[in-house]
N, C-alpha and C positions, 0 to 999 in steps of 0.2 A: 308497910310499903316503903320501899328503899327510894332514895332519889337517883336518878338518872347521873350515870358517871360523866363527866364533863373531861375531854381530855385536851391537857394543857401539855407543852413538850417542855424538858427541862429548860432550853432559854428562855420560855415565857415565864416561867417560874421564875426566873434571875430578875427576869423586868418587870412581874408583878413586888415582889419581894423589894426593888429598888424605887418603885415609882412611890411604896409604902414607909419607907424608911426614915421619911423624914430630911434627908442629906442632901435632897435636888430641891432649890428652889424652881419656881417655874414659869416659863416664858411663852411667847406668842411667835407664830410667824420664823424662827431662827430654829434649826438644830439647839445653838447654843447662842445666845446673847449674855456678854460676862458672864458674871455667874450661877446665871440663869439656864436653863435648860427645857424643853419641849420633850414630851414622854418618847418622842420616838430619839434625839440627843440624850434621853439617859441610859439609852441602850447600848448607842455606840459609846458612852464613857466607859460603861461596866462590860464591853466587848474584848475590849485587851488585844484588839486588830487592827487599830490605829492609834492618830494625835490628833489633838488640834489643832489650828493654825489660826493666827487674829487677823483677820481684816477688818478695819475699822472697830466699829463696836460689838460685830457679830464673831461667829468662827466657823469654818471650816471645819468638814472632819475627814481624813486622806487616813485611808488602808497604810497599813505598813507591810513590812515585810512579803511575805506570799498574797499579801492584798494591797500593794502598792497602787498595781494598774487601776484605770478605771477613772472616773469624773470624780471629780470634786464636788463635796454636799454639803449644802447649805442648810436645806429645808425638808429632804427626805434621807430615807436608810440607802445607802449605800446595798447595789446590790448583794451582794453578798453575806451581807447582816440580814436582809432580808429573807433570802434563802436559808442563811443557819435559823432562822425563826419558824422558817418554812411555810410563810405568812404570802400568799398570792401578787400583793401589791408592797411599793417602797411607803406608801402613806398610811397602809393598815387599813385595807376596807374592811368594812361590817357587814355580817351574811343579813341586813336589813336596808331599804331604802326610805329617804323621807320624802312625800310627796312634792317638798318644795325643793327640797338641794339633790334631790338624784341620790347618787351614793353617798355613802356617809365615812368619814375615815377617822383614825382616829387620829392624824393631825387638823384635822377641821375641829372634831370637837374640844381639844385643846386648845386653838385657838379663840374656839366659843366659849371657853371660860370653863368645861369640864375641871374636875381637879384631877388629883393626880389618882387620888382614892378610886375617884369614878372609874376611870379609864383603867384601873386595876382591875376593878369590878368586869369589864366588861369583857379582857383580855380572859380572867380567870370565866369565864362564864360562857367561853368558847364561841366567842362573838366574832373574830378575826377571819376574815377568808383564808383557807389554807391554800398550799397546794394541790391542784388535783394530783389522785395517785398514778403514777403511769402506771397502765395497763401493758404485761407484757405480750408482744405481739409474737405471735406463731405461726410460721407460714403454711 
């Protein structure tokens, strides 16, 4: 008996492959604190769609070029990193709920001390809400 295909898109494979590398230390609470990093900040490092910017002790991360527009992020993906992931939400919800925190994300469980392995594990195991597919309408 075979196991059941799990399907991961190539940018998740970029940030499973980076959260595993060993190169990101890792942080709580910030995108990026020095240089420290939150699994959902090692994404936008290894994006190559923006910079960073320092404020105080944390950073900012600003789209560039064709991704200029748009808010500034602190603590989640910038929408458009999140759509090239094709991931539902900017904080990575989990197709699972816990009965005490509601949804579950994967910048929550980062900040709960998951490691970077874990949250690999989870992304690789097709755990991430996607997007729905649009159904094409016909009149």
């Amino acid at each position: 008996m075979s196991k059941p295909r799990v399907h991961t898109n190539a940018e998740e494979r970029k940030l499973i492959a980076a959260l595993r590398s060993d190169k990101y230390k890792q942080t709580t609470a910030w995108l990026r604190k020095g240089d420290r990093f939150c699994c959902l900040g090692v994404y936008c490092d290894i994006s190559g769609s923006g910079e960073w910017k320092k404020r105080d002790r944390e950073f900012e991360f600003i789209g560039t070029g064709k991704w200029k527009r748009g808010p500034v992020n602190l603590t989640v993906l910038p929408t458009f990193l999140t759509r090239r992931l094709r991931w539902d939400d900017d904080s990575g919800i989990l197709n699972f709920t816990n009965r005490e925190a509601g949804v579950v994300t994967l910048a929550m469980l980062n900040d709960d001390g998951f490691t970077f392995n874990q949250i690999a594990d989870l992304i690789g195991a097709g755990l991430v809400r996607k997007l729905a597919k649009r159904k094409k309408v016909t009149p």
